[in-house]
MIBAVEX-611759 format. One record per residue (C-alpha): residue number from 0; chain; x, y, z. Coordinates in nm, 3 decimals. Layout:
BEGIN
+-----+--------+---------+---------+---------+
! num ! cadena !       x !       y !       z !
+-----+--------+---------+---------+---------+
! NUM !      A !       X !       Y !       Z !
...
+-----+--------+---------+---------+---------+
END
This chain:
BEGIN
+-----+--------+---------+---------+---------+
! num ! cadena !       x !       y !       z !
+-----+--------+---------+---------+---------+
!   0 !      A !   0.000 !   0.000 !   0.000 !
!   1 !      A !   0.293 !   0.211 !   0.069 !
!   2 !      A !   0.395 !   0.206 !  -0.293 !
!   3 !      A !   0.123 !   0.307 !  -0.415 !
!   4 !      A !   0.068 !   0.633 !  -0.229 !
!   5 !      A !   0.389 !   0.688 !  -0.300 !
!   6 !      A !   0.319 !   0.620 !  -0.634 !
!   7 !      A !   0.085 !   0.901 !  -0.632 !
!   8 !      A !  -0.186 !   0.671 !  -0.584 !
!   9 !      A !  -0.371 !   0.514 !  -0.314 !
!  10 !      A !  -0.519 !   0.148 !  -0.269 !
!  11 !      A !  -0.916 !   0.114 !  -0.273 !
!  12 !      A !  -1.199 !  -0.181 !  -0.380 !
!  13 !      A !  -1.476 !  -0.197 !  -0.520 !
!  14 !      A !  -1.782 !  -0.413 !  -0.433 !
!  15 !      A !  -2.179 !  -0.459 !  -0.386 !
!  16 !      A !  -2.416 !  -0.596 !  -0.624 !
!  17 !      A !  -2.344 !  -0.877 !  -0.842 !
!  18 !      A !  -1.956 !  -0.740 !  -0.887 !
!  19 !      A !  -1.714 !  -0.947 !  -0.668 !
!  20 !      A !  -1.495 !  -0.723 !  -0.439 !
!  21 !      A !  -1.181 !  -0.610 !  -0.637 !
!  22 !      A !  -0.891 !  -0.432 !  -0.503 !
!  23 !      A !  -0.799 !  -0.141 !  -0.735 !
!  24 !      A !  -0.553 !   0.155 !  -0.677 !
!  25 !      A !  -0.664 !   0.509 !  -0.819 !
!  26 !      A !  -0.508 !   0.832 !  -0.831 !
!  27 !      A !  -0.485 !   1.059 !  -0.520 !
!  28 !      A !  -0.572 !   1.372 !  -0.741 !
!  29 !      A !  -0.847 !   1.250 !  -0.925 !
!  30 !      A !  -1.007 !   1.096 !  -0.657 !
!  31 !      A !  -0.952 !   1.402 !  -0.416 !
!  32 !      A !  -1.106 !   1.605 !  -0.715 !
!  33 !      A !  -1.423 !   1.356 !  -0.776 !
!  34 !      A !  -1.495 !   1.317 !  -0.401 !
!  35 !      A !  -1.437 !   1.694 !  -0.350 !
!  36 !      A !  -1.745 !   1.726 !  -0.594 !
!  37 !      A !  -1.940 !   1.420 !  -0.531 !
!  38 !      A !  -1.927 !   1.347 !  -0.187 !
!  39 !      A !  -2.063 !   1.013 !  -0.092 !
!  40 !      A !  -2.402 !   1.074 !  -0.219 !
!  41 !      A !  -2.396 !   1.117 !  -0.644 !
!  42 !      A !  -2.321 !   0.786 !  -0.838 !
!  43 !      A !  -1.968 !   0.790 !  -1.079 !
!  44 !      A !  -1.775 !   0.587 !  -1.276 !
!  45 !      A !  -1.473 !   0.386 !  -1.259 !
!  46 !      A !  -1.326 !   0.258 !  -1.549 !
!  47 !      A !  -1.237 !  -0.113 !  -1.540 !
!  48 !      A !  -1.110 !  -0.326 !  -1.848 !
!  49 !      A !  -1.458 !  -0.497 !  -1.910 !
!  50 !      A !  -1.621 !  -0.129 !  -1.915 !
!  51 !      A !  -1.725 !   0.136 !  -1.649 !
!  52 !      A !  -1.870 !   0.044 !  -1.327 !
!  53 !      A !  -2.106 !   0.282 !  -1.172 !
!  54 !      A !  -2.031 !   0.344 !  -0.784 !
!  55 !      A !  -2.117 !   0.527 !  -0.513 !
!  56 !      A !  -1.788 !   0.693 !  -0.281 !
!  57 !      A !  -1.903 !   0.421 !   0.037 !
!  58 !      A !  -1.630 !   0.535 !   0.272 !
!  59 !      A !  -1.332 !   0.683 !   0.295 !
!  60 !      A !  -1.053 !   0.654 !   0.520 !
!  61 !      A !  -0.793 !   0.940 !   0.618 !
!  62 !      A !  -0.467 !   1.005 !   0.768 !
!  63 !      A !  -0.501 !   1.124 !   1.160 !
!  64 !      A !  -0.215 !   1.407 !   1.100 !
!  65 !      A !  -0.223 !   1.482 !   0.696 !
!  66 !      A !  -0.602 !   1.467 !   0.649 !
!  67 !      A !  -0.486 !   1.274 !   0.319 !
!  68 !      A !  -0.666 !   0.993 !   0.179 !
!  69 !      A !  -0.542 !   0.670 !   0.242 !
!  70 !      A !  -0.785 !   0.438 !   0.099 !
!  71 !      A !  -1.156 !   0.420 !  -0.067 !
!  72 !      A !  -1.434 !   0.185 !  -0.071 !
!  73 !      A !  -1.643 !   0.208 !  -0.365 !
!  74 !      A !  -1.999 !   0.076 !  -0.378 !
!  75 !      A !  -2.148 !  -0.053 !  -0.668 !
!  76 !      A !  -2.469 !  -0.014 !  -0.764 !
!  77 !      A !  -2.770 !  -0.015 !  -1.025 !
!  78 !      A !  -2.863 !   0.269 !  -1.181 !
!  79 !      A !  -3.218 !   0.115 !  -1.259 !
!  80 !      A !  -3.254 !   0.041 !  -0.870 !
!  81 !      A !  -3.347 !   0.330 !  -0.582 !
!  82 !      A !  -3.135 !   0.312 !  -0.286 !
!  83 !      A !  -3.088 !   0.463 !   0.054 !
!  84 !      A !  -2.820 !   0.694 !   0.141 !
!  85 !      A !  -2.711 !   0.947 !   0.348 !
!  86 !      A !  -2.673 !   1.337 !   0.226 !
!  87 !      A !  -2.500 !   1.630 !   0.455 !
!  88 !      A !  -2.730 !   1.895 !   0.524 !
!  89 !      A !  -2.619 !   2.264 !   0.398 !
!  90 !      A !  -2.739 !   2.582 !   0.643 !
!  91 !      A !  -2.772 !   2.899 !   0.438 !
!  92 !      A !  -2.913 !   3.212 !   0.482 !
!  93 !      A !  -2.941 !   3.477 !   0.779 !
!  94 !      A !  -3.128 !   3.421 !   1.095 !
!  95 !      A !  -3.274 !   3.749 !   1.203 !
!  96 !      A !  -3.295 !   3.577 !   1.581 !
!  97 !      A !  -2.995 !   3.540 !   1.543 !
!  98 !      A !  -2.823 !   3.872 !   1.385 !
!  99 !      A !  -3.064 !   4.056 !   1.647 !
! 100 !      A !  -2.853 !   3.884 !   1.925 !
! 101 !      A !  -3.203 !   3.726 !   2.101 !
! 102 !      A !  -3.042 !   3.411 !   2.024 !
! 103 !      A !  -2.839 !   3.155 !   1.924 !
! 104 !      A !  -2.830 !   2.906 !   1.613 !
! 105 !      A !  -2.905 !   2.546 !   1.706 !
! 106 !      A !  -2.813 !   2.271 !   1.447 !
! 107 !      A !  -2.972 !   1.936 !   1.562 !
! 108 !      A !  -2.936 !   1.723 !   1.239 !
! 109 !      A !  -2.633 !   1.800 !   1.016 !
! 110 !      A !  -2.730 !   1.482 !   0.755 !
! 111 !      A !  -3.065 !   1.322 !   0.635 !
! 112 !      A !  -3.124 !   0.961 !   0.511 !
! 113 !      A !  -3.277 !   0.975 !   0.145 !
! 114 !      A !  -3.410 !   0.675 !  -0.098 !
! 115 !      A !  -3.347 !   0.733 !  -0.463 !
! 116 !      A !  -3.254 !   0.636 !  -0.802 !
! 117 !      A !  -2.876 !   0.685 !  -0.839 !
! 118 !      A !  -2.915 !   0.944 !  -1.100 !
! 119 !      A !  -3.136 !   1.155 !  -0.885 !
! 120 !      A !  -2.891 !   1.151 !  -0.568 !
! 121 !      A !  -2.850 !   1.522 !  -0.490 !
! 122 !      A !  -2.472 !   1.589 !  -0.312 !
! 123 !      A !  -2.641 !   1.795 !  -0.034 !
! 124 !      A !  -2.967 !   1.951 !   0.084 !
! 125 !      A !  -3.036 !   2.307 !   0.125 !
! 126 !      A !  -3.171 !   2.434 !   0.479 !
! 127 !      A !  -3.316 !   2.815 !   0.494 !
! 128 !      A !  -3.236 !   2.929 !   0.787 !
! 129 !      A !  -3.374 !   3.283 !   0.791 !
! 130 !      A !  -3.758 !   3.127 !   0.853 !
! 131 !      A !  -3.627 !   3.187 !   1.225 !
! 132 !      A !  -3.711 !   3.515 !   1.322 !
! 133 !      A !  -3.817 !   3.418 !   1.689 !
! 134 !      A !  -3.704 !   3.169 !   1.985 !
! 135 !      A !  -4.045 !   2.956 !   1.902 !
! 136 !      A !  -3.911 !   2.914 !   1.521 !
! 137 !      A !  -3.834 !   2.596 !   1.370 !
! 138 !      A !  -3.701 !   2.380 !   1.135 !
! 139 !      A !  -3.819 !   2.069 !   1.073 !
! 140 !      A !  -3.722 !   1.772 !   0.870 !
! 141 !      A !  -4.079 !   1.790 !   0.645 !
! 142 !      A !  -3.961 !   2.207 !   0.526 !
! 143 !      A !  -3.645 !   2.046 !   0.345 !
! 144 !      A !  -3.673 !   2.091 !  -0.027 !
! 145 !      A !  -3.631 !   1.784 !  -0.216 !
! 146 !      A !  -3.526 !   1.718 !  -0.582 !
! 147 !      A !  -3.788 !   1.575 !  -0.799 !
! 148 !      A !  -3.803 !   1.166 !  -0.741 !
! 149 !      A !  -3.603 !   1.195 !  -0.382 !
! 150 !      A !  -3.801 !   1.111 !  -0.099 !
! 151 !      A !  -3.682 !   1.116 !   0.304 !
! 152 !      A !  -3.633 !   0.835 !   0.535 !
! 153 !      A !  -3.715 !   0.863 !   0.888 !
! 154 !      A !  -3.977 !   1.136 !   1.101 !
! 155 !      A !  -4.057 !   1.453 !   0.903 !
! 156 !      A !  -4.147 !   1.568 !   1.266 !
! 157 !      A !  -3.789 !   1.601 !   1.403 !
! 158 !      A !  -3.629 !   1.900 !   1.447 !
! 159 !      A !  -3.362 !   2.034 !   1.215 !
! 160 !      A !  -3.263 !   2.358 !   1.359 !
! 161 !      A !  -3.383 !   2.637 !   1.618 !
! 162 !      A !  -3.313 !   2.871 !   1.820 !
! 163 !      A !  -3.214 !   2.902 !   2.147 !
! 164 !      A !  -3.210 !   3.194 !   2.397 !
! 165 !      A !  -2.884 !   3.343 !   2.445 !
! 166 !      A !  -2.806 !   3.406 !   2.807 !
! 167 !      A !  -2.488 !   3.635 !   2.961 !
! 168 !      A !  -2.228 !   3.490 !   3.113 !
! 169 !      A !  -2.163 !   3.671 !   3.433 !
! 170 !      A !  -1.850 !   3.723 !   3.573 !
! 171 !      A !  -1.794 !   3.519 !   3.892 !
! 172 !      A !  -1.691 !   3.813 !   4.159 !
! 173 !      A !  -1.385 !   3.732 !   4.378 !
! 174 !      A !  -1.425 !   3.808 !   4.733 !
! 175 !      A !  -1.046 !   3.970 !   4.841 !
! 176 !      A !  -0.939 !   3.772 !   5.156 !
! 177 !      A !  -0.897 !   4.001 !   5.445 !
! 178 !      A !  -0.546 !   3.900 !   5.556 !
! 179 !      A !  -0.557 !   4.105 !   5.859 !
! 180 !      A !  -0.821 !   3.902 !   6.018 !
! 181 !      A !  -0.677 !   3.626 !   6.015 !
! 182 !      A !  -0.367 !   3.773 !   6.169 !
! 183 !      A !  -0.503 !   3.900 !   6.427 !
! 184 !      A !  -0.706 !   3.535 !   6.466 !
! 185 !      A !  -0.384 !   3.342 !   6.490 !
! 186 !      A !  -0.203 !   3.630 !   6.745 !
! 187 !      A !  -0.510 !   3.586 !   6.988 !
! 188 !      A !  -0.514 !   3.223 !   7.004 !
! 189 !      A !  -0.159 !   3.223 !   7.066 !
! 190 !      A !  -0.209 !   3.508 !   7.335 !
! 191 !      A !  -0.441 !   3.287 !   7.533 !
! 192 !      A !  -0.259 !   2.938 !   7.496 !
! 193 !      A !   0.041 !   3.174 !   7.693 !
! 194 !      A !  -0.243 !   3.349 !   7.982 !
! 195 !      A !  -0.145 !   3.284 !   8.304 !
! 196 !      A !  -0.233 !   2.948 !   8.489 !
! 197 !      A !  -0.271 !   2.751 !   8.130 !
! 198 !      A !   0.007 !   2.596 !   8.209 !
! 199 !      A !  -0.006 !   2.283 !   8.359 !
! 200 !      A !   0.022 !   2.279 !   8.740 !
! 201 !      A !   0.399 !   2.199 !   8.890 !
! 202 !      A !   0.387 !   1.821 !   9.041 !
! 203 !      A !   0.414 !   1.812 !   9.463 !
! 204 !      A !   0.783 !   1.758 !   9.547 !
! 205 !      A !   0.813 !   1.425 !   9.721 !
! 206 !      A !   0.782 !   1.391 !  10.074 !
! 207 !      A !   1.125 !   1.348 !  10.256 !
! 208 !      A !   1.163 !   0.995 !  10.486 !
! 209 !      A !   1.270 !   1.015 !  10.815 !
! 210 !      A !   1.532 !   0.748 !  10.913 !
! 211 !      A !   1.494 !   0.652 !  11.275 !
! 212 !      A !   1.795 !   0.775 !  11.492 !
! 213 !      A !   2.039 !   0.429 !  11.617 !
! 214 !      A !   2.009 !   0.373 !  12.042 !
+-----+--------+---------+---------+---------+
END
């Protein structure tokens, strides 16, 4: 695998349908190009020598310190067939709840699941955001605009985005410590463990014995 990014290509497969998984390696700038405008949601090709497959971008996997690519799965599909996929949700527009300062943007759903043919994937969905004028505005799942022939998966009644109330921080205040007092704490309970008759009364001195005189 190594090689191959070094190679100026990275290792990836393809698979799904009636296509048996096949390891393929690709080029790192075409495919940064291609998923760059297709995402994982619009159906492309990959040439192959019995003829083009058409895919979908399935996952991805990236280096934790470049960001780079490091290897694809590819999904293959029929174009004739619908199927369910996942598309990234877009926020545009200005919230006047929000430029007035009442409040703040909420985003609760950033992707939807959609059911489709292939050709009718869209790469992303639009959300309006400037509907919210008030903390009681919504957005919900059944106000996103849909493509001809795309249709949603899931509960049109769930929330998309609102608004929330924006609320000051306050400033925690710092009580100053007054020193002094506890000086002056510390010098009286020394002054009383030294008063007179604290101290611990001086043990009797031992009585003398007699010894009796010789005859």
């Amino acid at each position: 695998m190594d090689i191959l990014r070094k190679g100026g290509e990275i290792p990836a497969v393809f698979y799904g349908g009636k296509k048996e998984t096949t390891p393929i390696s690709i080029s790192i700038a075409q495919f940064k190009k291609i998923w760059r405008e297709a995402g994982e949601s619009s159906a492309i090709k990959i040439e192959m020598p019995e003829g083009n497959v058409d895919v979908l971008i399935h996952e991805v996997q990236v280096d934790g310190v470049t960001s780079e690519p490091i290897h694809a799965d590819f999904l293959a599909i029929d174009m004739k067939k619908k199927i369910q996929v996942k598309v990234p949700l877009i926020f545009e527009g200005i919230s006047n709840a929000v430029k007035s300062g009442i409040g703040n943007l909420v985003k609760v759903l950033h992707e939807v699941e959609i059911e489709a043919l292939p050709a009718d994937l869209p790469h992303d969905l639009v959300i309006d955001i400037s509907k919210l004028e008030t903390l009681k505005d919504q957005v919900f799942v059944s106000d996103i605009k849909l493509p001809a022939g795309v249709v949603i998966i899931g509960n049109l009644s769930d929330v998309v985005a609102s608004i929330v109330e924006q609320v000051e921080e306050k400033e925690e205040v710092v009580v100053p410590v007054d020193l002094t007092a506890i000086e002056v704490e510390k010098k009286g309970k020394k002054e009383e463990e030294g008063e007179p008759g604290a101290e611990a009364a001086p043990a009797p001195a031992a009585k003398e014995e007699k010894t009796p005189e010789k005859k």
